[in-house]
C-alpha positions in Angstrom: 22.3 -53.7 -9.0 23.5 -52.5 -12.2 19.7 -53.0 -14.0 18.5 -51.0 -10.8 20.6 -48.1 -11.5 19.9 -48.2 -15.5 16.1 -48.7 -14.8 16.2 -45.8 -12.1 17.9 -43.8 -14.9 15.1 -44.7 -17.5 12.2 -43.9 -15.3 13.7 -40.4 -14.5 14.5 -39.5 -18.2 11.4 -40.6 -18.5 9.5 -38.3 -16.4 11.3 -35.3 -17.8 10.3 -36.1 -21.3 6.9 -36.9 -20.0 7.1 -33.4 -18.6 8.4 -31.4 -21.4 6.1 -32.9 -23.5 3.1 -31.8 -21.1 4.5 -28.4 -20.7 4.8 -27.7 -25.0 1.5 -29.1 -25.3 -0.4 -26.4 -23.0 -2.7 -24.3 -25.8 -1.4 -20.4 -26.1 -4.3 -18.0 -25.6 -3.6 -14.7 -27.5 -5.7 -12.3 -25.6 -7.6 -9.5 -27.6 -6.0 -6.5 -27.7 -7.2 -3.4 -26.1 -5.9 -0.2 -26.3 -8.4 1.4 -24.8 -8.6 -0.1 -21.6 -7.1 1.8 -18.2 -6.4 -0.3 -15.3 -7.9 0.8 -12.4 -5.5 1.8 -9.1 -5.9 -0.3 -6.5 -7.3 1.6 -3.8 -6.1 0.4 0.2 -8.5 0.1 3.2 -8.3 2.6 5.8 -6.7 -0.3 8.1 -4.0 -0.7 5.3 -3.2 3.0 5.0 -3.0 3.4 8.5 -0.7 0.8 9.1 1.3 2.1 6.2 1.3 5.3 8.1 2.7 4.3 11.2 5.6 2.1 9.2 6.2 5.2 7.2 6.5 7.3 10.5 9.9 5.4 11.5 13.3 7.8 12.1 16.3 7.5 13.0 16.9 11.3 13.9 14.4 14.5 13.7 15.6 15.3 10.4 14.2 12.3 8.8 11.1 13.7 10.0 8.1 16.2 8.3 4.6 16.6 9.1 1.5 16.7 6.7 -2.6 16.8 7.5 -3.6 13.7 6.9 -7.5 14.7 6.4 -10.2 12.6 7.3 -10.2 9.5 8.4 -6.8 9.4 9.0 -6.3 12.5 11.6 -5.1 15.4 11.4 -1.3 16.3 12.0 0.9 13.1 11.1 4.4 12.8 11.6 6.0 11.0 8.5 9.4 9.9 7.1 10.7 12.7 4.3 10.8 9.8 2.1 7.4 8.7 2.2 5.6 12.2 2.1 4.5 11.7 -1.5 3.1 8.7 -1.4 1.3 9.5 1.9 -0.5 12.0 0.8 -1.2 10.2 -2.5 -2.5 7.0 -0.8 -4.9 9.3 1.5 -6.1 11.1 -1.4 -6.8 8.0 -3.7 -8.7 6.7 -0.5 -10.7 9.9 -0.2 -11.8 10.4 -3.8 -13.0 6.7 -4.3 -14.3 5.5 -0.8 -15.7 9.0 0.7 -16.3 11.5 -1.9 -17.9 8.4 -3.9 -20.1 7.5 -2.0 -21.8 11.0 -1.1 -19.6 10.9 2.3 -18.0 14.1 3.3 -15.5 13.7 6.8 -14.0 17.3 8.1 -12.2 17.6 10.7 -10.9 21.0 12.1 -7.3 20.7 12.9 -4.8 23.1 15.2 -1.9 24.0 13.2 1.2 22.0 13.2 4.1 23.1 15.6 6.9 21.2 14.6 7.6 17.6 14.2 10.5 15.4 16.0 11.4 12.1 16.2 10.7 9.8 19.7 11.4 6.5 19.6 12.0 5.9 16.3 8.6 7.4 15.4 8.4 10.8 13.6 5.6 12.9 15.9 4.0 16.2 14.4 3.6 18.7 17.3 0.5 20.6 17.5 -1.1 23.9 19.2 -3.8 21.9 20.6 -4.4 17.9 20.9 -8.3 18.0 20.6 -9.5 17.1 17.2 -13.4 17.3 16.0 -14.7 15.4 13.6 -18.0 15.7 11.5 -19.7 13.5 8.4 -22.3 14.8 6.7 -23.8 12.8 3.7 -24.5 15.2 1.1 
């Protein structure tokens, strides 16, 4: 039992040095450096923004709630968390410049103006004059 035990032992010191070995023996690759590179943002689907969107639109009370125009694709009045405002607006516009305006697209929609915005079941909802929305693309 006892040579069991001491070769078990063995076999797992073994492996460790086996593995530490491996792992010291992996070549190191110094990558060039360059200064003058940007990285580029990554820009989101529409899908993922609007599902962003309606997570960002959760409240607890109407105070956690503002509204902004979304723009085209995404609507026009949104409700939206305070705390995600910002980014919102900065995801849309990102999304705008580099999928629409890129690509010769331009998406108008003519909004009513925003009324107010509350919160309803846990949802922040901009109120508007009117509920129609138009929508136009033109390719330029």
């Amino acid at each position: 039992m006892k040579k069991i035990y001491s070769f078990l032992i063995a076999l797992v010191i073994g492996v460790i040095a086996f593995g530490v070995v491996v792992h010291f023996n992996q070549p190191v690759v110094i990558a060039p450096e360059t200064p003058d590179l940007q990285p580029s943002p990554t820009i989101l689907s529409q899908t993922e923004i609007e599902h962003l969107l309606d997570i960002y639109a959760y409240c607890t009370a109407d105070e956690d709630c503002t509204s902004f125009y979304a723009e085209c694709p995404f609507g026009c009045a949104k409700g939206i968390h305070v705390n995600y405002l910002e980014t919102a607006q900065t995801l849309i516009e990102d999304f705008r410049q580099h999928q629409l305006e890129s690509n010769g697209e331009i998406c108008v929609y003519d909004c009513a103006a925003i009324q107010g915005t509350s919160c309803q079941s846990n949802k922040c909802i901009a109120h508007t004059e009117s509920p129609s929305e138009e929508v136009s693309y033109d390719d330029e």
